[in-house]
C-alpha positions as CSV (number, residue, x, y, z in Angstrom):
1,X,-10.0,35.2,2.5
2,X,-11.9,31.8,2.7
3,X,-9.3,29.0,2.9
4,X,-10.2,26.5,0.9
5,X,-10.2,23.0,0.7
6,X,-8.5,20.6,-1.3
7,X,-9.8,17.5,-2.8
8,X,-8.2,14.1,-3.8
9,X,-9.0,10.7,-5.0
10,X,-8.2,7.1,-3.5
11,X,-7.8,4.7,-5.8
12,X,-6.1,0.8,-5.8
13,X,-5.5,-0.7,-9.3
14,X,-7.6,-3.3,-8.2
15,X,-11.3,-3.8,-7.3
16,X,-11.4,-2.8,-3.8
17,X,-10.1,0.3,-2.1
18,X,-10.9,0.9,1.4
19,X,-14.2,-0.7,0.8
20,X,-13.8,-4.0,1.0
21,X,-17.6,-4.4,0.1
22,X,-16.7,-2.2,-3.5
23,X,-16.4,-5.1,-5.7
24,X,-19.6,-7.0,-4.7
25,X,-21.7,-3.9,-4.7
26,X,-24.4,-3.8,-7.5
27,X,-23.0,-0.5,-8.7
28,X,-19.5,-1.4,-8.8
29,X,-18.1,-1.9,-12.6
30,X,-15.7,-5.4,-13.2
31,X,-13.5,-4.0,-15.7
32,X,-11.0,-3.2,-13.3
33,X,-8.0,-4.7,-15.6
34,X,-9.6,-1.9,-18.0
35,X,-7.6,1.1,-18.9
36,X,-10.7,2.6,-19.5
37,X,-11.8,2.2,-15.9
38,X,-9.2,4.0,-14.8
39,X,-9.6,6.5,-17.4
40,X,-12.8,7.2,-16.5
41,X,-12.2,8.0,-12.5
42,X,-9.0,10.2,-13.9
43,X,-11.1,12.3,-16.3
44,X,-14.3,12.4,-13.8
45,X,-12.4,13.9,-11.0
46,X,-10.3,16.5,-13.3
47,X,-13.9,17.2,-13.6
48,X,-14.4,17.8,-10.5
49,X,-11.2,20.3,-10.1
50,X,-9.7,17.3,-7.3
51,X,-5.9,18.4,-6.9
52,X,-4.7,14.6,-7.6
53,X,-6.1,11.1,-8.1
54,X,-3.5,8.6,-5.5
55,X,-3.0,5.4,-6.0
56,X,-1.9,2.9,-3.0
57,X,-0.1,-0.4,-3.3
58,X,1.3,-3.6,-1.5
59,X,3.7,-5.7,-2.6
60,X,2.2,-8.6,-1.9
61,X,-1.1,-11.1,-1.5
62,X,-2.0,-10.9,1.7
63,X,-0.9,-14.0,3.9
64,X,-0.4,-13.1,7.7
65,X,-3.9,-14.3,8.6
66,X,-3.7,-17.8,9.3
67,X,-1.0,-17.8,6.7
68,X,-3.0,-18.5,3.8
69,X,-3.1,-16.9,1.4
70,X,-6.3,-18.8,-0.7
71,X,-8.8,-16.8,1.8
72,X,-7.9,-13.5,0.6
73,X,-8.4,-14.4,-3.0
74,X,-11.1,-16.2,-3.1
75,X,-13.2,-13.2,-0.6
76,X,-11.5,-10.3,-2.6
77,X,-9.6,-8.7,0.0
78,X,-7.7,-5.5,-0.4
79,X,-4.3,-6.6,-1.6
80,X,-5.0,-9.8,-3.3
81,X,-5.2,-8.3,-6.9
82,X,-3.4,-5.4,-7.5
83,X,-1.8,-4.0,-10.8
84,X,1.5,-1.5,-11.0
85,X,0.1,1.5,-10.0
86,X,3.3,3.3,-11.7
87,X,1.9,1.7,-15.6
88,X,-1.4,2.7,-14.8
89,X,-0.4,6.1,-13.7
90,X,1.8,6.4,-17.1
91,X,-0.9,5.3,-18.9
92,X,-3.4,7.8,-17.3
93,X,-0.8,10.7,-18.3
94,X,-2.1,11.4,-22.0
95,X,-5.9,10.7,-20.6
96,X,-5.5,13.8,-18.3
97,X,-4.2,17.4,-18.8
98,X,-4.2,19.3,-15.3
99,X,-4.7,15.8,-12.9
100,X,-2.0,15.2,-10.4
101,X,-1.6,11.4,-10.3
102,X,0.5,10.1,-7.5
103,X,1.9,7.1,-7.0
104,X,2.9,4.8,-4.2
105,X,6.7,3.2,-3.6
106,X,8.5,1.5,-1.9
107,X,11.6,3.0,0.3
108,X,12.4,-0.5,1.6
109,X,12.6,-3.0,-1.6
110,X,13.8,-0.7,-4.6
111,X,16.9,1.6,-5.0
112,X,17.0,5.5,-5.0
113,X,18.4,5.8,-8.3
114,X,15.3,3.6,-9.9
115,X,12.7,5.2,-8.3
116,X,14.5,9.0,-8.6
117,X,14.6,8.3,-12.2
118,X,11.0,6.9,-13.1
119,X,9.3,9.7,-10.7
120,X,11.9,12.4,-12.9
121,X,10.3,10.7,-16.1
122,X,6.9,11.1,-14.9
123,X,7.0,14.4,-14.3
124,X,8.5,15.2,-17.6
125,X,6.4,13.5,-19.0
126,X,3.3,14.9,-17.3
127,X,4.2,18.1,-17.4
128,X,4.8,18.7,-13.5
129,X,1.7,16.6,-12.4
130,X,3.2,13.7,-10.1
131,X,3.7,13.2,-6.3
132,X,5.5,10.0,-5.0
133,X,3.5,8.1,-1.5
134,X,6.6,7.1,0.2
135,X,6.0,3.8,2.2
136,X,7.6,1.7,4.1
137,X,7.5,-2.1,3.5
138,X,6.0,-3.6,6.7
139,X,5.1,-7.3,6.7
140,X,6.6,-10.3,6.3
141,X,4.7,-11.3,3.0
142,X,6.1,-8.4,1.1
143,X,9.8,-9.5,2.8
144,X,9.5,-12.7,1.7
145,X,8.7,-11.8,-2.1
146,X,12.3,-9.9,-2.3
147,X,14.1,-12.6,-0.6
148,X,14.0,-12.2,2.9
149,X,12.6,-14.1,5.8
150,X,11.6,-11.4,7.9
151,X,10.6,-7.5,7.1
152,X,12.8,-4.7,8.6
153,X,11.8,-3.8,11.9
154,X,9.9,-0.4,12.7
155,X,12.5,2.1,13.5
156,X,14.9,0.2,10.4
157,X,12.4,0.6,7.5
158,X,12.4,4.7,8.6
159,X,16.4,5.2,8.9
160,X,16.7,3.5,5.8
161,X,13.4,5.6,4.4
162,X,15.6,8.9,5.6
163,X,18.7,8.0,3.6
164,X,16.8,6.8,0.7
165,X,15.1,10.1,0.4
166,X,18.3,12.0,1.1
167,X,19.5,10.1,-1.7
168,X,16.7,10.7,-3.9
169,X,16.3,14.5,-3.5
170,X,20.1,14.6,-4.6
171,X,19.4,12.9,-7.2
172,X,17.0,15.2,-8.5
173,X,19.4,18.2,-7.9
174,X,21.9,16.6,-10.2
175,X,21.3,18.7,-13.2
176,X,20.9,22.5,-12.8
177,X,18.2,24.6,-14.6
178,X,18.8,25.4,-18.3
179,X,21.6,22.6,-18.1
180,X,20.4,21.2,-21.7
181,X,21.3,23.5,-24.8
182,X,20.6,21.4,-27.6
183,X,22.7,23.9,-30.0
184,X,23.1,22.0,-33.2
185,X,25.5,24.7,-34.9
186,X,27.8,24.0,-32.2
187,X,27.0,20.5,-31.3
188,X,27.5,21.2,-27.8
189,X,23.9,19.1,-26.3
190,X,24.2,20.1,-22.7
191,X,26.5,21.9,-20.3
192,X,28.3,19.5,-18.1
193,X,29.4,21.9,-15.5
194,X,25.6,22.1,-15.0
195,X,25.3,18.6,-14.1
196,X,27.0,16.9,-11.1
197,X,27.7,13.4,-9.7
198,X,25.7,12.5,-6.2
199,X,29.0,10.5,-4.6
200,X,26.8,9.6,-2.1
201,X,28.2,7.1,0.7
202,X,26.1,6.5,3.6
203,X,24.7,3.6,5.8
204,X,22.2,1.5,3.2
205,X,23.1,3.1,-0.4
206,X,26.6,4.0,-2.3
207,X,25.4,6.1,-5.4
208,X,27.5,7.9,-7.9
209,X,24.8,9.8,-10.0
210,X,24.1,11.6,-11.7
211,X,20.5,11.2,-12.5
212,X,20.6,10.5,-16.6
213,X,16.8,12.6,-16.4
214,X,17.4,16.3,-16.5
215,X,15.5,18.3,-14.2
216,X,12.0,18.1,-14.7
217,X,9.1,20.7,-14.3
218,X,8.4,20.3,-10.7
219,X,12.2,19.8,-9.6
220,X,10.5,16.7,-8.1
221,X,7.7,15.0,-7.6
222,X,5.5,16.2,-4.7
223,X,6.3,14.0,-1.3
224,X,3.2,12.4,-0.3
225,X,3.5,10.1,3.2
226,X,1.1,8.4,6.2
227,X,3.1,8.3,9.4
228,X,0.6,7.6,12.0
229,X,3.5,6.4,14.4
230,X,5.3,8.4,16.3
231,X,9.0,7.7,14.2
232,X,6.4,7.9,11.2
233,X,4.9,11.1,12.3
234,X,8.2,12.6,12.3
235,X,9.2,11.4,9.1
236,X,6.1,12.4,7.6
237,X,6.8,16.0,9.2
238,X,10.0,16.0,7.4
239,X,9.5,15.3,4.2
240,X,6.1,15.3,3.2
241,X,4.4,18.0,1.5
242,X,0.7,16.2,1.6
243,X,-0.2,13.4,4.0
244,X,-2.6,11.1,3.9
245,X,-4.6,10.4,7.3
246,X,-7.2,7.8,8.5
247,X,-9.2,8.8,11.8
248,X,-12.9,8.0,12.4
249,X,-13.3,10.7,15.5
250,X,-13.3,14.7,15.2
251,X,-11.2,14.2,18.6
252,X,-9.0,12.0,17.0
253,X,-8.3,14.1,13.2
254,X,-8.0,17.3,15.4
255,X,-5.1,16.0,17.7
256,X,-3.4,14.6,14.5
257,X,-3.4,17.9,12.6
258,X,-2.1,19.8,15.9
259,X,0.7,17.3,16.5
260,X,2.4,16.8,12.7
261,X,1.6,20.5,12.2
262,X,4.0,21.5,15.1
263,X,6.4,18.8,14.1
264,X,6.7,20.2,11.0
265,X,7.8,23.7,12.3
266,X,10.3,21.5,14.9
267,X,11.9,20.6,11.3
268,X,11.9,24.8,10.5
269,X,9.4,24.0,7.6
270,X,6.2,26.1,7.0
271,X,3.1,24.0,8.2
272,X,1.1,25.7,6.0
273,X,3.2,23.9,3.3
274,X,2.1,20.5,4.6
275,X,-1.5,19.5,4.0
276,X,-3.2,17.2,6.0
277,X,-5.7,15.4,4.0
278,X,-8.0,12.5,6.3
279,X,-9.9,10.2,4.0
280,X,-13.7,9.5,4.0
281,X,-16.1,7.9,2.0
282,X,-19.3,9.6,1.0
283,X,-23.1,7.9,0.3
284,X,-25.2,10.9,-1.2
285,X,-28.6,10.6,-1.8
286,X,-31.4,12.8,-3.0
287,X,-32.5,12.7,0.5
288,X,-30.9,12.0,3.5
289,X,-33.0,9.1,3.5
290,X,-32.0,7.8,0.5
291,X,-28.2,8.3,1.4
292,X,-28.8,6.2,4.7
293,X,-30.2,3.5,2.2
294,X,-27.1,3.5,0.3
295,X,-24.9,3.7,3.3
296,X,-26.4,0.7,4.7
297,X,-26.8,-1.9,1.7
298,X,-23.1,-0.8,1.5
299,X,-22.4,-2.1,5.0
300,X,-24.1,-5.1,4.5
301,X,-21.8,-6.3,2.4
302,X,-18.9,-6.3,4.2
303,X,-17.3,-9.3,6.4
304,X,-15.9,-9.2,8.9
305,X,-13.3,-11.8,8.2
306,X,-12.0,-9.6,5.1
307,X,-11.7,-6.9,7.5
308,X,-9.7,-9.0,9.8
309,X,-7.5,-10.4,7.3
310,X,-6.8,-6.5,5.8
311,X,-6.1,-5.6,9.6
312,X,-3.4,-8.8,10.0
313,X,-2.2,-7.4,6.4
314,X,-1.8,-3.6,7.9
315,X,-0.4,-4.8,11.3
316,X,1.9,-7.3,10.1
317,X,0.4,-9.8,12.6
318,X,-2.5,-12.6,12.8
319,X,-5.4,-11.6,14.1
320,X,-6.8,-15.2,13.6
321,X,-5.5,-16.1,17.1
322,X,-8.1,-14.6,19.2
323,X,-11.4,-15.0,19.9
324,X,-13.6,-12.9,17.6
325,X,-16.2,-11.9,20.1
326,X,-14.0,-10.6,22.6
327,X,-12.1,-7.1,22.7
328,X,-8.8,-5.8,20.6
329,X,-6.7,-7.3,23.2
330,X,-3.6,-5.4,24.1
331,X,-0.8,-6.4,21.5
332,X,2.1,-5.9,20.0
333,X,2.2,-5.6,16.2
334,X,5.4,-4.6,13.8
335,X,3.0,-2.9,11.3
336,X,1.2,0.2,11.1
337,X,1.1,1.0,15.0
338,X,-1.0,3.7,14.0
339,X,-4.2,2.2,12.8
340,X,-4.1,-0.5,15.3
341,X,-3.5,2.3,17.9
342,X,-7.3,3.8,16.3
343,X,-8.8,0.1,16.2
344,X,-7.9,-0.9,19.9
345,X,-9.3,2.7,20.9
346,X,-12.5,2.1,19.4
347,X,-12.7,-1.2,20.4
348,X,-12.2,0.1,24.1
349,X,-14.0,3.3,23.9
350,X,-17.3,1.7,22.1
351,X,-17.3,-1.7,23.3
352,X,-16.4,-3.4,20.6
353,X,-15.2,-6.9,19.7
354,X,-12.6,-8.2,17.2
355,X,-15.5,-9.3,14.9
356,X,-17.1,-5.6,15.3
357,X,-13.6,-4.0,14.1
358,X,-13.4,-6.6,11.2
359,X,-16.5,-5.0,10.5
360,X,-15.9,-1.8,10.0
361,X,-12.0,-2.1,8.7
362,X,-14.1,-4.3,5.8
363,X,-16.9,-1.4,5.3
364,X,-14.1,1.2,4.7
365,X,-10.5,0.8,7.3
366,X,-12.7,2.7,9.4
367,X,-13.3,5.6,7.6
368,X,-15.7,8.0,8.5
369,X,-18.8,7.9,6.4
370,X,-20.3,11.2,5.7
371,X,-23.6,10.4,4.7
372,X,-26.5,12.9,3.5
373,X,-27.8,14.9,1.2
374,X,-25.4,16.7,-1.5
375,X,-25.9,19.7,1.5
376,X,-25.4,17.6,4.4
377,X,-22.2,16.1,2.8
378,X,-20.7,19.5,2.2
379,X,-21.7,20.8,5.6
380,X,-20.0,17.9,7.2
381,X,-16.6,18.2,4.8
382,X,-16.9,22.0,5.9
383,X,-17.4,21.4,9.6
384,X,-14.8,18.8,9.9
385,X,-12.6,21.9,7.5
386,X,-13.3,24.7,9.5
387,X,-12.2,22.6,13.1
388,X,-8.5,22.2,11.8
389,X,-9.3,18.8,11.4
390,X,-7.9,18.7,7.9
391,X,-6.4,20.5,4.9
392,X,-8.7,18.7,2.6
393,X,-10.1,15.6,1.9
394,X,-8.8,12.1,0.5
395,X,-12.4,10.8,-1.1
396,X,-12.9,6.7,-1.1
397,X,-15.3,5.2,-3.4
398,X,-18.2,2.9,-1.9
399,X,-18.9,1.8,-5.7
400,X,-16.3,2.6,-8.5
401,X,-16.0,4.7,-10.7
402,X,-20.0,5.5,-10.0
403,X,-19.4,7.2,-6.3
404,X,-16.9,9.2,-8.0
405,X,-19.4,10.5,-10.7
406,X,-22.1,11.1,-7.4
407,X,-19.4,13.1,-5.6
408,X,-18.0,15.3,-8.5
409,X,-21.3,16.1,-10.4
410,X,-23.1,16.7,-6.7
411,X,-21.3,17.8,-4.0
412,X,-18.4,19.8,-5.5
413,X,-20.8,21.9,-7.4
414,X,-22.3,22.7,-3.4
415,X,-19.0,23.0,-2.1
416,X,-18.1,25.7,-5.1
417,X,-21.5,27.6,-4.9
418,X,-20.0,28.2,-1.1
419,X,-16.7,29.2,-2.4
420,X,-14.6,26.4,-0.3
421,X,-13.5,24.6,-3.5
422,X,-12.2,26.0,-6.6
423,X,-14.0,26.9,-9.5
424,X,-10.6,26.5,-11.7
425,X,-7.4,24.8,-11.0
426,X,-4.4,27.3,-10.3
427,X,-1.8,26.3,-12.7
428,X,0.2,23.7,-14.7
429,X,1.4,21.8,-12.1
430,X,0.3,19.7,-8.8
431,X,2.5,22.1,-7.0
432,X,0.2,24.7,-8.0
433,X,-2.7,23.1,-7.0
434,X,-1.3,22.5,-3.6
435,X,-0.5,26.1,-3.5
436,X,3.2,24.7,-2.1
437,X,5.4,27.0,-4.7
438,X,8.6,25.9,-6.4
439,X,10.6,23.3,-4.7
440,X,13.6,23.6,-2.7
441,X,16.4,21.0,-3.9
442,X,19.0,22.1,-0.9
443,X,19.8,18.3,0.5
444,X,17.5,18.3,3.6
445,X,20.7,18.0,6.8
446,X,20.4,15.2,8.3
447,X,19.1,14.3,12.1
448,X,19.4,12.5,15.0
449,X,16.2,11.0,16.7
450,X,15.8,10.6,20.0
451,X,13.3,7.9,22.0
452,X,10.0,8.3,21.5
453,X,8.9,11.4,23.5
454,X,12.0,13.3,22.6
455,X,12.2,16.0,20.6
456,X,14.1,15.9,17.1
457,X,18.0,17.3,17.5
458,X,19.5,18.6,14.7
459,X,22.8,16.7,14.1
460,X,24.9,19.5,12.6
């Protein structure tokens, strides 16, 4: 049987996503403070059969190049507008009927009991159609706006992440199927030997529990995560039932899939269970030549300096300290070590300077652009499918919501005619869509990691 593909959306409350270029592009719509904008990329791609629409987040303007934070405003950077992707997602819930809608949190600034309980309310009241983006916090802007000087470092923000998941999974489990009777001749309302306190006690969090949601239609939410690190990686592998991946180079996507898929049988999970979803951003044209056109008055409009400001942002240090035409020296950064680990590579491997990687992190965080016809653009999604490169697809918008319209009402149709998308989605819930089954609410045991290089031990 074909395997096919799966399909999501990438979406920032805000007016620019990857595309740093998005909100000054003639296409691009300003009523981004709209519900209705949102509405209308929600009800497009359900449309378009996508398994989930996922919305990103930072918790704060961006500040870490040259610490000001007056330049990212006034050029429109990613990060300096963003609304609460967890209203907007709420909102979008009555607007859709078989949409997953994920939403990114923080495991570093909230508490496990918060975010268990407004992901268990989602899902009620979605009817089983939300997934949870697990970050972790990471520079010192977003510290500094919940009262600390400094962020956590690297490996801190992911043994705190563990617990907090740990945490929130037994949270979830704290009422048992069927554990609500609403008998009204009896005026018995639920059975409490059904539901059961959490007494958890470990190194970050003290929780009693339980959860005052009952268990909702997906048990919980669906794990979504982005480790690109190798402590992330492994987190990722854990826990995560879909990640999210960002990889210019065939080379690059293929070696990613191989690694996290065998680190997720390390943990004794199914790595057919895990989908591995790299994003891209499509120009489609009636032509290729048409596409090329769109592609490049795209690029155009990207600086570099909103690139380089996104990158400081990602990296959790200021790139304003070197020269610009010069490689991606050799650094240390307390960010995402992944994405600087892909911008240094192609800055050594195609000659490029800081202002070149500005560039293309402003055109699209150096996504790969699949440019064509609606054809070409399905031959290259299936090519990149067919390698074990991916899972499926997280689609960015050059333009919103118009790229989205291009995409579902030209390319899905070629990808269906083929048979590697679906036709209809596959049941009530974004578990279904996934094809990853009922969850499993058994508290995930705990491990030890070792240094980097090391395989995971099991701590018994």
């Amino acid at each position: 049987m074909l395997r096919q593909m799966h399909l999501a959306g990438f979406q920032i409350a805000a007016p620019v996503t990857h595309s740093h270029a998005a909100w000054r592009h003639r296409d691009t719509r300003a009523d981004f403070l709209d519900l209705a904008y949102y509405q209308d990329i929600a009800r497009t791609l359900e449309r378009g059969k996508f398994d989930f629409l996922f919305f990103a987040d930072v918790l704060a303007t961006p500040r870490t190049y040259a610490d000001d934070f007056r330049d990212p405003i006034r050029r429109g950077t990613q990060a300096a507008l963003g609304l609460d992707p967890t209203l907007v997602v709420a909102a979008l819930v009555s607007a859709t009927r078989h949409l997953g809608l994920a939403v990114t949190k923080s495991a570093t600034y909230y508490a496990p009991y918060d975010i268990a309980r407004s992901f268990a309310t989602l899902d009620h009241l979605s009817r089983g159609r939300v997934a949870w983006n697990v970050v972790t916090s990471l520079n010192q802007a977003e510290a500094q706006n919940f009262g600390y000087d400094e962020p956590l470092d690297h490996d801190t923000r992911y043994e705190r992440a563990e617990e907090f998941l740990e945490a929130a999974f037994g949270l979830w489990a704290s009422w048992d199927e069927g554990a609500i009777l609403n008998d009204k001749a009896s005026g018995v309302f639920a059975d409490p030997g059904k539901v059961h306190e959490l007494d958890h006690a470990g190194e970050y969090f003290k929780i009693r529990g339980p959860l005052n949601v009952p268990r909702s239609p997906q048990q919980r939410p669906v794990i979504i995560q982005a480790g690109s690190s190798e402590r992330g990686k492994d987190y990722a592998a854990r826990w995560a039932e879909a990640i999210f991946e960002i990889d210019p180079t065939p080379a690059g996507r293929r070696a990613y899939y191989r690694d996290v898929k065998d680190r997720v049988a390390d943990f004794g999970r199914d790595p057919d269970a895990v989908k591995i979803l790299p994003a891209v951003m499509p120009f489609i044209g009636r032509s290729e030549a048409e596409a090329r056109d769109k592609q490049a008055y795209h690029n155009a409009l990207a600086d570099p300096i909103s690139g380089l400001i996104t990158l400081s942002l990602h990296t959790n240090h200021d790139f304003s300290r070197y020269p610009l035409d010069e490689p991606v020296a050799d650094i240390a950064v307390s960010g995402t070590l992944g994405l600087f680990a892909v911008a240094r590579a192609l800055s050594l491997n195609n000659d490029l300077t800081l202002r070149d990687v500005g560039k293309l992190y402003a055109q699209g965080v150096m996504l790969p652009q699949l440019v064509g016809t609606p054809e070409q653009v399905a031959d290259q999604l299936e090519a990149i499918h067919k390698a074990e490169e991916a899972d499926g697809f997280m689609v960015s918008a050059a333009h919103s919501p118009g790229a989205f319209h291009e995409f579902v009402d030209l390319v899905v149709p070629e990808l269906q005619r083929r048979g590697s998308f679906r036709r209809e989605y596959a049941g009530p819930t974004l578990r279904d869509q996934l094809g990853l089954g009922p969850a499993s609410l058994v508290p995930v045991p705990r491990h030890r990691f070792t240094p980097r290089g090391m395989r995971r031990v099991a701590a018994g």
